[in-house]
DRENMILO-883018 format. One record per residue (C-alpha): x, y, z. Coordinates in Angstrom, 2 decimals. Layout:
<pts>
+---------+---------+---------+
|       x |       y |       z |
+---------+---------+---------+
|       X |       Y |       Z |
...
+---------+---------+---------+
</pts>
This chain:
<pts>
+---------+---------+---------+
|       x |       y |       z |
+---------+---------+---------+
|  -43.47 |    0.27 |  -14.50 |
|  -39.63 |    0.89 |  -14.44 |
|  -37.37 |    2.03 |  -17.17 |
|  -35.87 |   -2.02 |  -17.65 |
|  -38.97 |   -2.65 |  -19.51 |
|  -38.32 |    0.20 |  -22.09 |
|  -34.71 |   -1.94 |  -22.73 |
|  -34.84 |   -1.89 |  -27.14 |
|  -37.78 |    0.68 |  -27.09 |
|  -37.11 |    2.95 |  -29.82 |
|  -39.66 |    5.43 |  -29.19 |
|  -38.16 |    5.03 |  -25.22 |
|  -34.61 |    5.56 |  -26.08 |
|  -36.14 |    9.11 |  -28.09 |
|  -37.04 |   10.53 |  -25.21 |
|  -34.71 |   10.03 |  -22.96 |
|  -32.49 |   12.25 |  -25.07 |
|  -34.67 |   14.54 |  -25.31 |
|  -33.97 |   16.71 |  -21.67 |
|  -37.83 |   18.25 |  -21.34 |
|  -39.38 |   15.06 |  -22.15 |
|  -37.37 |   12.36 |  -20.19 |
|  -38.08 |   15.15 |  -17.51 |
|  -42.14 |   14.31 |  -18.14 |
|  -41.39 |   10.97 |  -18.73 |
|  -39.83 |   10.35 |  -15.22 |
|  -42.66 |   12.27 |  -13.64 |
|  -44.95 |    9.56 |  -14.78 |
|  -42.66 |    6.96 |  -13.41 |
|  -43.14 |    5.19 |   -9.59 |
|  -40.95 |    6.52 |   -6.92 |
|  -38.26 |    3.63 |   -5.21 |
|  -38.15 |    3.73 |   -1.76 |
|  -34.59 |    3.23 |   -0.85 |
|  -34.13 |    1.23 |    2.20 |
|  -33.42 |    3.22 |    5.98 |
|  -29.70 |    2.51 |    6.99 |
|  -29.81 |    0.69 |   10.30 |
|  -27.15 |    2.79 |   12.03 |
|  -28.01 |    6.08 |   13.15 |
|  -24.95 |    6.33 |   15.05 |
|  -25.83 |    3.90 |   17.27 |
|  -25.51 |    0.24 |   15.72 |
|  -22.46 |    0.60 |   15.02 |
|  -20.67 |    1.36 |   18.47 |
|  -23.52 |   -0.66 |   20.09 |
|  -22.76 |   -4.21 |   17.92 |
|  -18.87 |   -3.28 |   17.98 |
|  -18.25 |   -2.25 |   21.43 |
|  -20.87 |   -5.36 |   22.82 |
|  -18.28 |   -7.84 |   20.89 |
|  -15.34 |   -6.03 |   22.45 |
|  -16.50 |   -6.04 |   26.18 |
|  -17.85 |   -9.85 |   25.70 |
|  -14.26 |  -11.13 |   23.85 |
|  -12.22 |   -8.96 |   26.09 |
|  -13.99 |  -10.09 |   29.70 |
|  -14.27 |  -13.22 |   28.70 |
|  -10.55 |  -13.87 |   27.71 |
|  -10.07 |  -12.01 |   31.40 |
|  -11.91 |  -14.83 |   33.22 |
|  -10.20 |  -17.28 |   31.14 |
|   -7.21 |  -16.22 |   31.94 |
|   -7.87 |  -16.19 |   35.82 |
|   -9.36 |  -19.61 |   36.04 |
|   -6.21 |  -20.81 |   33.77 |
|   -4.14 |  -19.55 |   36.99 |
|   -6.44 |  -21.17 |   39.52 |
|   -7.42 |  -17.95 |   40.84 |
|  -10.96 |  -17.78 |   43.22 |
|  -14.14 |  -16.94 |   42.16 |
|  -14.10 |  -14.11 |   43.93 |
|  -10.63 |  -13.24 |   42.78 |
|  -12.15 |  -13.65 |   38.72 |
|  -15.13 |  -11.18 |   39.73 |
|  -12.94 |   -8.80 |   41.08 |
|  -10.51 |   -9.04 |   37.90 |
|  -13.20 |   -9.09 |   35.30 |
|  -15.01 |   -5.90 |   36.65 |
|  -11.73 |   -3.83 |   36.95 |
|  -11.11 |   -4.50 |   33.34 |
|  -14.85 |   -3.87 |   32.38 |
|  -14.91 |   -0.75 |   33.68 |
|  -11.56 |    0.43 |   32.48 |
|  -12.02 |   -0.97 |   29.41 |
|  -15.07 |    0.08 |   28.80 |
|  -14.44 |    4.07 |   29.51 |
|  -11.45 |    3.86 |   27.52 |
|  -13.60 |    2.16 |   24.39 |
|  -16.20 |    4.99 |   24.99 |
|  -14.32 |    7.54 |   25.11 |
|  -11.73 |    6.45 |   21.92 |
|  -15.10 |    6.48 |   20.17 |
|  -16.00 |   10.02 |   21.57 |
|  -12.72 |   11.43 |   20.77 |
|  -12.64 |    9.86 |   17.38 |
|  -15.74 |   10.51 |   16.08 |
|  -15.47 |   14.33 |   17.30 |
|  -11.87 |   14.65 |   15.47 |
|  -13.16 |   12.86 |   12.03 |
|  -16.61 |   15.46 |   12.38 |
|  -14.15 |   18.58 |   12.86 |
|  -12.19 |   17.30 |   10.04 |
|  -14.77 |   17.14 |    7.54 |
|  -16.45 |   20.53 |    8.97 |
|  -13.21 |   21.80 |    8.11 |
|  -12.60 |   20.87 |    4.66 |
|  -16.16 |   21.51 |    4.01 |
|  -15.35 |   25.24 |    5.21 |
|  -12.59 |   24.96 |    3.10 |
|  -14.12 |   24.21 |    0.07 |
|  -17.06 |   26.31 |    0.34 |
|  -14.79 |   29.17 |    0.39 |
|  -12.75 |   28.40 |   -2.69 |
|  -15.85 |   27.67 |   -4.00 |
|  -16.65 |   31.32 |   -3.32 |
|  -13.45 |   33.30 |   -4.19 |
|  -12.65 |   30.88 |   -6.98 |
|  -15.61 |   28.98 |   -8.86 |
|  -13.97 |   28.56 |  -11.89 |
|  -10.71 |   26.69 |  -10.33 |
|  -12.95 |   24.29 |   -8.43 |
|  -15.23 |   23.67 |  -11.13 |
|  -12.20 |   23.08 |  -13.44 |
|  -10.89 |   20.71 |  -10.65 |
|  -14.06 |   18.53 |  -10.92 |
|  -14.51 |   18.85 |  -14.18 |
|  -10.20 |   16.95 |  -14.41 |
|  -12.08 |   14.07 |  -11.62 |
|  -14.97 |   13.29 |  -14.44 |
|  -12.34 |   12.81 |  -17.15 |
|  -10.23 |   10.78 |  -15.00 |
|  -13.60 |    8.26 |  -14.69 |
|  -13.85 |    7.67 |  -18.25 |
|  -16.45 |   11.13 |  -19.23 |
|  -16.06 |   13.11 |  -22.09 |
|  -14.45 |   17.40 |  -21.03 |
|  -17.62 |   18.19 |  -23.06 |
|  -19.91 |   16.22 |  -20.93 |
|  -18.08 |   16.92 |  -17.59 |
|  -18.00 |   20.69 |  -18.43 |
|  -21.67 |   20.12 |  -18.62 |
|  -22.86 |   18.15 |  -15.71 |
|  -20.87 |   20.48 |  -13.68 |
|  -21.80 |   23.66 |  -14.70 |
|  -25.17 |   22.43 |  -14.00 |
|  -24.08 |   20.71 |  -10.56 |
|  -22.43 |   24.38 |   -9.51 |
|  -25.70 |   25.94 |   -9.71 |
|  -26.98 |   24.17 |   -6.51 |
|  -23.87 |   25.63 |   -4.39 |
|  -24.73 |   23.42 |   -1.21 |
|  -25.20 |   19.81 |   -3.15 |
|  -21.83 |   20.57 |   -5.16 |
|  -19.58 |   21.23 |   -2.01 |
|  -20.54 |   17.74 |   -0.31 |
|  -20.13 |   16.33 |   -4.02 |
|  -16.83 |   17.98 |   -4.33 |
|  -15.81 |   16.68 |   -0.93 |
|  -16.71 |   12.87 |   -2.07 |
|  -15.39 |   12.90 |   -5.65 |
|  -12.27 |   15.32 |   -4.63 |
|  -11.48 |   14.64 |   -0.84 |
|  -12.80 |   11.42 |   -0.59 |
|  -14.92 |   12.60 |    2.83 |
|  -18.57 |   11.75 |    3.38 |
|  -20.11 |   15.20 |    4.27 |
|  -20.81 |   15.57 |    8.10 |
|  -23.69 |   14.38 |    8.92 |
|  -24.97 |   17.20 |   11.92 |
|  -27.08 |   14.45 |   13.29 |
|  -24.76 |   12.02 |   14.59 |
|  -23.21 |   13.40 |   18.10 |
|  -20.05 |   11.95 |   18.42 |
|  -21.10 |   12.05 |   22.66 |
|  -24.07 |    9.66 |   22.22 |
|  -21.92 |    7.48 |   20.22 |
|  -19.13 |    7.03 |   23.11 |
|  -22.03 |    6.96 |   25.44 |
|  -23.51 |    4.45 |   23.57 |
|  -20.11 |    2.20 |   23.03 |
|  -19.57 |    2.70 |   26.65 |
|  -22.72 |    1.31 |   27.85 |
|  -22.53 |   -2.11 |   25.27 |
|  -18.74 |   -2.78 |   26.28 |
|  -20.19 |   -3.20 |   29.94 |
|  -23.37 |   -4.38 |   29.38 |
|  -22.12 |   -7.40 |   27.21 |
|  -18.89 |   -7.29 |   28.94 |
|  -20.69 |   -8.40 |   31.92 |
|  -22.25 |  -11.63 |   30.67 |
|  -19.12 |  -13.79 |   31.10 |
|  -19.04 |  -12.96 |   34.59 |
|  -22.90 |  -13.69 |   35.24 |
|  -21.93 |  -17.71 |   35.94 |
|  -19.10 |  -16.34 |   38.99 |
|  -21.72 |  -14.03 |   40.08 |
|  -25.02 |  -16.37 |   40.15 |
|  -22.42 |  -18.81 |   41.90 |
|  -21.37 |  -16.57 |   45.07 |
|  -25.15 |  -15.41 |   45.43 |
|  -26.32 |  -19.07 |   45.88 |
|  -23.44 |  -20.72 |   47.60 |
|  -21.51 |  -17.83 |   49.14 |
|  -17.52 |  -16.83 |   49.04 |
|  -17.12 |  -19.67 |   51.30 |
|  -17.66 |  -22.41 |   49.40 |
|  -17.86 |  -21.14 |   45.54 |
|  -14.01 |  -22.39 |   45.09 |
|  -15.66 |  -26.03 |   44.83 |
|  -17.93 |  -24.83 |   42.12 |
|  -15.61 |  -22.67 |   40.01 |
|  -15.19 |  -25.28 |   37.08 |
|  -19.37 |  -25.65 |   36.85 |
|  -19.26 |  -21.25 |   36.92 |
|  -16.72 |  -21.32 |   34.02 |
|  -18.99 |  -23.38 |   31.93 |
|  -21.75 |  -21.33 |   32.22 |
|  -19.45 |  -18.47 |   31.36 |
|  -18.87 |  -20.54 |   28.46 |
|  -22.26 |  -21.36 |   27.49 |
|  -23.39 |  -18.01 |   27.37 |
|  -20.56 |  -16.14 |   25.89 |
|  -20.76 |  -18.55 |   23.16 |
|  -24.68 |  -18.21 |   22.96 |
|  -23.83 |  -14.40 |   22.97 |
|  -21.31 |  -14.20 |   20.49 |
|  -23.52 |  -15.98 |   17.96 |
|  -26.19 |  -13.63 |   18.48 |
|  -23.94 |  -10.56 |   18.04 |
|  -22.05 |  -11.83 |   15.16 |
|  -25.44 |  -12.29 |   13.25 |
|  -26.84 |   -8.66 |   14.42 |
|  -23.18 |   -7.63 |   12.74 |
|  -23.66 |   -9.45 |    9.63 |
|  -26.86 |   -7.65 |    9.24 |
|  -25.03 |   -3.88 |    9.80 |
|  -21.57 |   -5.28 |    7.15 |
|  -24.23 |   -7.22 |    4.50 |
|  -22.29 |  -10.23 |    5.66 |
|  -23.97 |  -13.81 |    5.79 |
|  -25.30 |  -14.24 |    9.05 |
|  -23.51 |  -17.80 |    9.62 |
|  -20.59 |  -16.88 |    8.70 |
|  -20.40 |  -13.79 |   10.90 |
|  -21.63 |  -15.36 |   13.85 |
|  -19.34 |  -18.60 |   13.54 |
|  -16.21 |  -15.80 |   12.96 |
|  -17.04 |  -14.09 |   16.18 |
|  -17.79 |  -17.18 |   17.67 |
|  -14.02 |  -18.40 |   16.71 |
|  -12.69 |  -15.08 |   17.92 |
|  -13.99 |  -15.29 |   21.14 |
|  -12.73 |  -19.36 |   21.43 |
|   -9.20 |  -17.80 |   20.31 |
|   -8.94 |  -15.04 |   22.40 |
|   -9.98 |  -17.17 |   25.71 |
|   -8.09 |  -20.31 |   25.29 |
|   -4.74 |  -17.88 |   24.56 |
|   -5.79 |  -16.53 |   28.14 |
|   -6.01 |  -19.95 |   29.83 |
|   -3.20 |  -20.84 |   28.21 |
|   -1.05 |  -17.91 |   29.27 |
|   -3.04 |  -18.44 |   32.89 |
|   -2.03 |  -22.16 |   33.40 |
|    1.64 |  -21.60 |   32.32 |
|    2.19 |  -18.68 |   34.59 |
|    1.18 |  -20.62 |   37.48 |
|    3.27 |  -23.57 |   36.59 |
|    5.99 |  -21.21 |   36.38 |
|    5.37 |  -19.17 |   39.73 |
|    3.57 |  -21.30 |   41.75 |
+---------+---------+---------+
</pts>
């Protein structure tokens, strides 16, 4: 039972202006399990810094093979900038998330304390945010003095509605997170090198120059294979459609590498 089937209900509409018993009436009512958000901290560097390291390697081995460089040359390239890259996108994310956390600890401290020495100001405050969202002063005057009561709930409402700042959330460790985006930039970021890599295992540095062309496709193959697969996992996180989100990535990725073999090839015409 949910309260669209009391829409036109007169009986319905009686007591749900009637405080004590819409109170009993929404005991009686089933409970609606929201559903879990996916992130955690984690999806979020883990998708974002995965399509980073994948788009960014991939547009380094494009560029190398666009100036005719060796296999070997490409491997050595492509894990320099992996591993730069990577601890450089780890720890933005570590240094980022720590400053936005402090930030919103802060104003949280902030507001707690004028909260404190000065109720009636901050209540006042809110009360000038509900009018400004189309609520009556006499209803905002009561919701809030009603809302102040709970001292805890109305400083991380204050801090939405006011400052615009989600409260900090104590669980998320802003660490884990560049730990996290470090470990996806590489671990994707390492895919478009697997075909250079498989290469010089089975034919050796001495004769992997014939073969570069053949390791570039597979590079190909599976960042494009990758990409897809990423771009839907994102879609999933944003509330994107899944097609769309994987061709876009997959369009990035076929930007971002022919610009590199592009920029490769006309180099060496120019210096070679």
């Amino acid at each position: 039972m949910t309260l669209a089937r009391f829409i036109g209900d007169a009986e319905f509409s009686r007591k749900v202006h009637d405080p004590a018993e819409f109170a009993e009436l929404l005991r009686t009512l089933p409970g609606h399990d929201e559903p879990k958000s996916l992130d955690g901290g984690v999806v979020k560097p883990m998708v974002f810094g995965g399509l980073d390291g994948i788009i960014t390697t991939f547009a380094v081995v494009a560029g190398a093979i666009g100036a005719d460089l060796t296999p070997s040359q490409v491997l050595i390239m492509g894990f320099c900038n992996l591993i730069a890259d990577g601890f450089s996108m780890g720890f933005g994310e570590y240094t980022s998330g720590k400053a936005e956390m402090e930030y919103a600890l802060g104003e949280r401290r902030r507001e707690e304390w004028e909260l404190e020495n000065y109720p009636e100001g901050e209540m006042k405050e809110m009360v000038e945010v509900y009018k400004a969202k189309g609520i009556s002063e006499e209803d905002a005057c009561t919701v809030i003095q009603i809302l102040a009561k709970y001292k805890d709930f109305f400083v991380d409402h204050m801090m939405v509605e006011e400052l615009g700042l989600l409260p900090p959330d104590m669980g998320e460790s802003p660490a884990k997170q560049g730990l996290v985006m470090f470990t996806a930039f590489v671990m994707f970021g390492s895919i478009p090198l697997l075909g250079f890599m498989i290469l010089m295992a089975v034919w050796g540095k001495a004769d992997a120059a014939e073969f570069k062309s053949f390791a570039f496709g597979i590079s190909c193959a599976l960042t494009a294979m990758t990409l897809l697969v990423l771009g839907g996992v994102k879609a999933v996180y944003t509330k994107q459609p899944k097609l769309k989100s994987s061709l876009m990535m997959l369009a990035n990725g076929a930007v971002a590498g022919f610009a590199a073999w592009s920029i490769g090839e006309g180099l060496n015409y120019v210096f070679n």
